[in-house]
PAKE-586171 format. One record per residue (C-alpha): residue in one letter; z, y, x. Coordinates in steps of 0.5 Angstrom, whole numbers, plus 2048, in hexadecimal, padded with zeros to 3 digits. Layout:
N
AZYX/...
This chain:
514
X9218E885A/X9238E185B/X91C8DE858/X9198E485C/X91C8E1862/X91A8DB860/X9128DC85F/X9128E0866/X9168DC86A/X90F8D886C/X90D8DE86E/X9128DF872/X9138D8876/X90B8D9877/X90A8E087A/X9118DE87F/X90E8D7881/X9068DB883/X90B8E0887/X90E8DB88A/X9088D688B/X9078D4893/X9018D8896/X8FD8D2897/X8FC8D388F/X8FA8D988E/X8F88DB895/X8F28D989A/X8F58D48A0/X8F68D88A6/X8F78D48AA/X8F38D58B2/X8EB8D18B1/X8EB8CC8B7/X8E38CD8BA/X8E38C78C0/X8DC8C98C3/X8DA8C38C7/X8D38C38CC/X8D08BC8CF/X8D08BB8D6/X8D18C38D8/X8D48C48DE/X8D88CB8E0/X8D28CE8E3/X8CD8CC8DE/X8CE8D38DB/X8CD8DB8DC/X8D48DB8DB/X8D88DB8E2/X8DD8D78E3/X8DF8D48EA/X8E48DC8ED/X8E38DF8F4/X8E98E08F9/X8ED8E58F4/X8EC8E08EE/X8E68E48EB/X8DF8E18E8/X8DA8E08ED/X8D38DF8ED/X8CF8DA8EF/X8C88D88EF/X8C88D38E8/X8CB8D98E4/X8C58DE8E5/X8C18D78E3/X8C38D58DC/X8C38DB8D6/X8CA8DA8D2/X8CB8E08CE/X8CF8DD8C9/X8D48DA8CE/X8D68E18D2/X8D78E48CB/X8DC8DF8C9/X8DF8DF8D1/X8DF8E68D0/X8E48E68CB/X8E88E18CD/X8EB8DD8D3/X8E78D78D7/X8E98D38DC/X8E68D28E2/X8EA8CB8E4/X8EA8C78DE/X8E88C08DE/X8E58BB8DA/X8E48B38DB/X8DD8B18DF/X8D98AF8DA/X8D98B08D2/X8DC8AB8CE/X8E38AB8D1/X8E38B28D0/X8E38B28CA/X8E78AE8C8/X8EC8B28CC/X8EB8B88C8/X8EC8B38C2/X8F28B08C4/X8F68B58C9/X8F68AF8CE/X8F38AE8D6/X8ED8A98D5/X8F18A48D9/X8F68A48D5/X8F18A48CF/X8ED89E8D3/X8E68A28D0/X8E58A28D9/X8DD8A28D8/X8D88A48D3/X8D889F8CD/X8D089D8CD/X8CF89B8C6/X8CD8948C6/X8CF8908CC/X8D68918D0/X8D48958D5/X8DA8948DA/X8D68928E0/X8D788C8E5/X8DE88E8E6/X8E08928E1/X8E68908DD/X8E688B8D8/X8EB88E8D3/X8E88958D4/X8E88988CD/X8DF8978CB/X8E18978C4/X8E389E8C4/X8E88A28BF/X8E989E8B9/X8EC8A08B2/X8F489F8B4/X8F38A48BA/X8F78AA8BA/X8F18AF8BA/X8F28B78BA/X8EC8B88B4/X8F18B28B0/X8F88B68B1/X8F48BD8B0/X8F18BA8A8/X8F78B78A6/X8FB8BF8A8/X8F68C18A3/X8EF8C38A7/X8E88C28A6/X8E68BD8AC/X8DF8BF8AE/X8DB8BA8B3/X8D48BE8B6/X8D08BA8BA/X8D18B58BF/X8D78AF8BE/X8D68AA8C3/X8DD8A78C2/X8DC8A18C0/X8D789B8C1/X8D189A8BC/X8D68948B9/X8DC8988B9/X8E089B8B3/X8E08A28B9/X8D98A28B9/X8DA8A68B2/X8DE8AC8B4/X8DF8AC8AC/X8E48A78AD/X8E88AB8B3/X8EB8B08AF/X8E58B48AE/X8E38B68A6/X8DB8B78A7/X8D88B48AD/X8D08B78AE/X8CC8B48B4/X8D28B08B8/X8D18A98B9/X8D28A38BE/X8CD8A78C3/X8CD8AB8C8/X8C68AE8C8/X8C28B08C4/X8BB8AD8C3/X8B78B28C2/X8B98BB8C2/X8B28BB8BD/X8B28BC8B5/X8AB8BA8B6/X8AE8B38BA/X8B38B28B3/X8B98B38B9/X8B68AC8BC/X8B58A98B6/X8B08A48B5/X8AF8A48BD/X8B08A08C2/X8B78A38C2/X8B98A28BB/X8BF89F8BE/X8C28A68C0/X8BE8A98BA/X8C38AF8B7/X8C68AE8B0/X8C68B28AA/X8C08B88AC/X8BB8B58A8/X8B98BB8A5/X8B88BE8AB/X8B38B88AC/X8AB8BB8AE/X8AD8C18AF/X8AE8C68B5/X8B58C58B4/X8B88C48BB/X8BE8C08BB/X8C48C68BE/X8C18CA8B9/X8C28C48B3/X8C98C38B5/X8CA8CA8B5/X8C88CB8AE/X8CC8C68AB/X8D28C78B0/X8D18CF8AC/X8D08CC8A6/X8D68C88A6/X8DB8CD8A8/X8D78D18A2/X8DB8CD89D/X8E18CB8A0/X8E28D38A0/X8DF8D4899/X8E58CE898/X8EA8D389B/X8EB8CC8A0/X8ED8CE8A7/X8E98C98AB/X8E88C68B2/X8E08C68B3/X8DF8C08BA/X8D88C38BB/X8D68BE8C1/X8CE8C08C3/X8CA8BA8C5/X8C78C08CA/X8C78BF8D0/X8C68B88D0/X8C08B38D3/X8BB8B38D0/X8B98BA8D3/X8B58BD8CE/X8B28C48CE/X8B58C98C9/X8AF8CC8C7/X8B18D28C5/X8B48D48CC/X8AF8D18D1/X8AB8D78D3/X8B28D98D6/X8B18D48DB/X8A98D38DD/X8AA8D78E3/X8B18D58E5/X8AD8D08EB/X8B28CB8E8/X8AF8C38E6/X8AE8C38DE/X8B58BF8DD/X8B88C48E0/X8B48C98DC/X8B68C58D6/X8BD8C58D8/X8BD8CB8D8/X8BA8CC8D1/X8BF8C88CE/X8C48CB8D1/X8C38D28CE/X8C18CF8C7/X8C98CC8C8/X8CA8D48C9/X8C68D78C3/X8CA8D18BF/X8D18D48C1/X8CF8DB8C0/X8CC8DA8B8/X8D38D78B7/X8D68DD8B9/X8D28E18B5/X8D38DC8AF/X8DA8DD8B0/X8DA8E28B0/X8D58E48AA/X8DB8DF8A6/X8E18E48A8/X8E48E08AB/X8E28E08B2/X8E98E48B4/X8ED8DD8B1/X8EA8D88B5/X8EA8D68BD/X8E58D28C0/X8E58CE8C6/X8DF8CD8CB/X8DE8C78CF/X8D98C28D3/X8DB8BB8D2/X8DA8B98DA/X8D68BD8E0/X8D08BF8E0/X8C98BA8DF/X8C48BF8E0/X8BF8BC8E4/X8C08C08EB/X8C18BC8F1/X8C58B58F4/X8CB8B48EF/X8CF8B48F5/X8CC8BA8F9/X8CE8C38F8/X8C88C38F1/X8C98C38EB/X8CF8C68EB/X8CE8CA8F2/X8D28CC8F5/X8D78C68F3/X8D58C08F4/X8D28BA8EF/X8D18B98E9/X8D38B58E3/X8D58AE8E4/X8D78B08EB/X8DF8B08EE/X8DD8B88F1/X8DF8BE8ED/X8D88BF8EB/X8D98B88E6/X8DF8BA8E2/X8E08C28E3/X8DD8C68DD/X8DD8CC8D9/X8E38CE8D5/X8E38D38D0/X8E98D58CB/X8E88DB8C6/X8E98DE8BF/X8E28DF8BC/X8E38E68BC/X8E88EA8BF/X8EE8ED8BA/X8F48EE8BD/X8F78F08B5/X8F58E98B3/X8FC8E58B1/X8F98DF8B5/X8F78E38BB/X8FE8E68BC/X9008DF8BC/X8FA8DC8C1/X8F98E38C6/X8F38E18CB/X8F18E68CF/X8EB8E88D0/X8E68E78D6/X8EB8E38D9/X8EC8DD8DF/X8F08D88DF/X8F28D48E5/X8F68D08E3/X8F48C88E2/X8F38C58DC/X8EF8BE8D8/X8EC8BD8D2/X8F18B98D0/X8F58C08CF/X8F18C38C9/X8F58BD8C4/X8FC8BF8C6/X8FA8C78C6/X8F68C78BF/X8FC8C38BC/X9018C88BE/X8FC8CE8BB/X8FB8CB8B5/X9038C98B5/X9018C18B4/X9058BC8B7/X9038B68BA/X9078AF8B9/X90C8AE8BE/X9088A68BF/X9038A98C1/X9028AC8C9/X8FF8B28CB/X8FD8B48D2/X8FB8BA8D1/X8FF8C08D0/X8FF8C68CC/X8FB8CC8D0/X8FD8D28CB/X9018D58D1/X8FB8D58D5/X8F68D78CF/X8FB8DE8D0/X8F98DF8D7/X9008DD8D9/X9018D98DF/X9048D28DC/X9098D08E1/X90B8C98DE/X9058C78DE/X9028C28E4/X8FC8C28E7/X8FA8BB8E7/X8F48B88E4/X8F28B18E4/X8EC8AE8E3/X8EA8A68E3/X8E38A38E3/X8E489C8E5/X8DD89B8E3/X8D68998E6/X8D189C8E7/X8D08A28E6/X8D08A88EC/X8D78A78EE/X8DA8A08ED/X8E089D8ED/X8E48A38EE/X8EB8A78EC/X8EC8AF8EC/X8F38B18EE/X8F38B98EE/X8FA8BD8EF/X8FB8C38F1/X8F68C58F6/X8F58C08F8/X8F08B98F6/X8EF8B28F9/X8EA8AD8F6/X8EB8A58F7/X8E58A08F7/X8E689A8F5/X8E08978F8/X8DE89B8FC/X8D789A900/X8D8899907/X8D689F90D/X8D68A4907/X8DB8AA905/X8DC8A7900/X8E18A2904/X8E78A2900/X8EA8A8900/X8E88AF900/X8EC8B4900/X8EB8BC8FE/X8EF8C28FE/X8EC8C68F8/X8EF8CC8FA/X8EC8CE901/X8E68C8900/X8E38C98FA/X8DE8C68F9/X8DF8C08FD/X8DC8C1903/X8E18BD909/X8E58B7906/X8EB8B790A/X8EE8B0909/X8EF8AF910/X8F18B6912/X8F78B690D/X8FA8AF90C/X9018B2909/X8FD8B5904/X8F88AF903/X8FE8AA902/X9028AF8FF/X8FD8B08F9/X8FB8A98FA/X9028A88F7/X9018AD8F2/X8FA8AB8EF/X8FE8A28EE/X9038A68EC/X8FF8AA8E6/X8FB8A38E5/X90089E8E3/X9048A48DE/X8FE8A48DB/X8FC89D8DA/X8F689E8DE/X8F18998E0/X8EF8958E5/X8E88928E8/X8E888B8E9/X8E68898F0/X8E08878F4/X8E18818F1/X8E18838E9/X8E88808E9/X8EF8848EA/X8EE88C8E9/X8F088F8EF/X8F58958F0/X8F589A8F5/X8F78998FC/X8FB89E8FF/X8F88A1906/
């Protein structure tokens, strides 16, 4: 007995320890899959999807929906939750370093689009402004969500970084692949046949890593879709739960036809860029749908959550920039101070409804649902960190906060409705100015105003009666404007907010209470 036991006893220790073994190394990670699915210069109203309410809160129609084909957007809209005062900061770069960090551009100090090769600050701007971008050392979501064990995956657009910075590499911010992001913003070229602008005259923004899609018909939002399909295809083959930051250069300059949709616009009566804004548009749609489908040809639609986005208004090539155009019926557009500059399309959704899926009794979003409430870019660091369950470090400041109350449809009473954004830049189509929104009301502040124009130091705006801007009432409400004047200093010295110098390039110049 005693050597029948002995000859057994391995046995016996190695059937206890594969009963006892933790999931993780016999099971598939069952933890959600992230998808953060970014447009270039997509404003609220570039899409067939309405996002802006009516006076009981349902969707309303306008013009511009009936304009753009986004099939692929009102599939997930209808299976999830959209926000319809979601911001995002005027223009590109400082966005998205805010997704990256879960911090305000004006504690980030990224206040300006970065231009690859020379410091963009402008006459005025400020002069420790942060040209260089993300850097290694910073505290990045893709970089907490890697060491927690995912696949970090960057698709598409960087733009974090100068040409001679680290940052300009997403590969060294976190991310475990990086296809096509580099220090740019544009890319050269939408065509295969142009090489994605390699060998143009615009090789400086020339895509990186599509050489085999070099000569070919190969549209550039196809050619990211295929690799983005690709690398999810062997993060699951691989049983990794991943985080896929697929950032579309599409709608981006240069306005380029997508051929496949162009006879959809022919006969719209709209100039040819705005035809060519509309083809890229829709070729952003088709992307998101196949990556729907993909998901769900994978198995594992039902595990993973995406996020819709723009990075900043609408750029469509509609009218002044500060006039009721390309984001009618608001106002502006990207780059400017008015809504139209910085509200855009949001849109949370599992990939495929089921209410049985464990992660889904975790995150329930309802389907075909508005929310009201406000919300920021900076918001989706702190929301996707409390879903997957990973911590940010103590050291590292987050501005945003978690929205996955609201992602329930549930009205989050502590939440604030304030938004700040700080361009102390020039030129651009609003110089020089900070936006301060809380509650319903808003107040833009002009550091170098130009004399005898709207524009003369202070705009004030109740959202809720004036939606799109029409009357400033600055002079009509001087207890508000000081009292919200108050609270935007108040929001810019918290965040560390910068500055521009003053008209004789020397001291920044903090604004002035009325």
């Amino acid at each position: 007995m005693n050597n029948l036991l002995l000859r057994t006893l391995p046995l016996l220790m190695l059937a206890i320890s594969v009963c006892t073994a933790p999931a993780s190394a016999t099971e598939p990670d069952s933890r959600p899959n992230i998808m953060v699915f970014l447009v270039d210069d997509m404003g609220v109203m570039d899409t067939s999807v309405p996002f802006l309410t009516d006076a009981d809160g349902g969707p309303k129609r306008y013009p511009l929906n009936d304009y753009y084909r986004t099939p692929g957007m009102e599939r997930l809209a209808a299976q999830g939750i959209r926000f319809n005062q979601f911001y995002a900061m005027s223009v590109c770069s400082p966005t998205r370093v805010s997704i990256m960090t879960g911090q305000n551009a004006a504690r980030h100090h990224v206040t300006n689009w970065i231009n690859p090769d020379q410091n963009n600050r402008g006459p005025l701007g400020p002069e420790e402004w942060n040209w260089q971008g993300l850097s290694p050392t910073d505290v990045t979501l893709p970089g907490l969500l890697a060491e927690a064990g995912y696949r970090t995956i960057h698709v598409g657009k960087g733009h974090f970084g100068n040409r001679q910075s680290p940052g300009a590499d997403p590969a060294n911010l976190g991310f475990t692949d990086n296809i096509g992001g580099a220090s740019f913003g544009a890319p050269g070229s939408y065509y295969a046949e142009e090489n994605f602008g390699w060998g143009t005259k615009r090789e400086g923004h020339a895509v990186p890593h599509l050489q085999k899609y070099h000569g070919s018909d190969t549209f550039l939002t196809e050619a990211l879709t295929i690799e983005a399909k690709a690398r999810v295809s062997e993060a699951v083959t691989k049983q990794q739960p991943f985080y896929l930051y697929f950032a579309h250069y599409a709608v981006h300059a240069p306005f380029q036809s997508d051929p496949r949709f162009a006879d959809h616009y022919a006969d719209s009566g709209r100039s040819k860029p705005a035809q060519a804004f509309a083809t890229l548009i829709e070729g952003m749609d088709k992307s998101l749908n196949d990556m729907l489908d993909h998901l769900q040809e994978l198995g594992i639609a039902d595990n993973t959550l995406v996020f819709f986005l723009g990075d900043n208004g609408s750029d469509a090539p509609l009218g002044h920039q500060h006039e009721v155009a390309c984001a009618a019926p608001l106002r502006g557009k990207k780059g400017a101070h008015y809504e139209g500059g910085m509200r855009v399309p949001f849109i949370a959704a599992w990939a495929e409804r089921n209410d049985k899926a464990t992660a889904q009794q975790q995150v329930r979003i309802p389907a075909g649902r508005i929310h009201p409430q406000v919300a920021a870019v900076y918001d989706l660091f702190p929301t996707i960190l409390d879903i997957t369950s990973v911590n940010a470090p103590e050291s590292h400041p987050v501005d945003g906060s978690s929205m996955r109350k609201m992602l329930a449809g549930q009205e989050d009473k502590s939440r604030e409705q304030r938004f700040l954004m700080n361009y102390p830049h020039a030129p651009h189509r609003s110089d020089y100015f900070t936006v301060y929104r809380n509650g319903d009301w808003k107040v833009i502040y002009h550091y170098h105003p130009s004399e005898g124009s709207e524009n003369s130091r202070y705009q004030l705006y109740n959202l809720a009666s004036d939606p799109f801007e029409s009357s400033n009432l600055a002079e009509q409400e001087p207890r508000v404007l000081h009292e919200m004047m108050q609270g935007l200093i108040a929001s810019m010295e918290s965040h560390g907010g910068q500055y521009p110098l003053n008209e004789q390039g020397g001291m920044s110049t903090p604004p002035v209470l009325p």
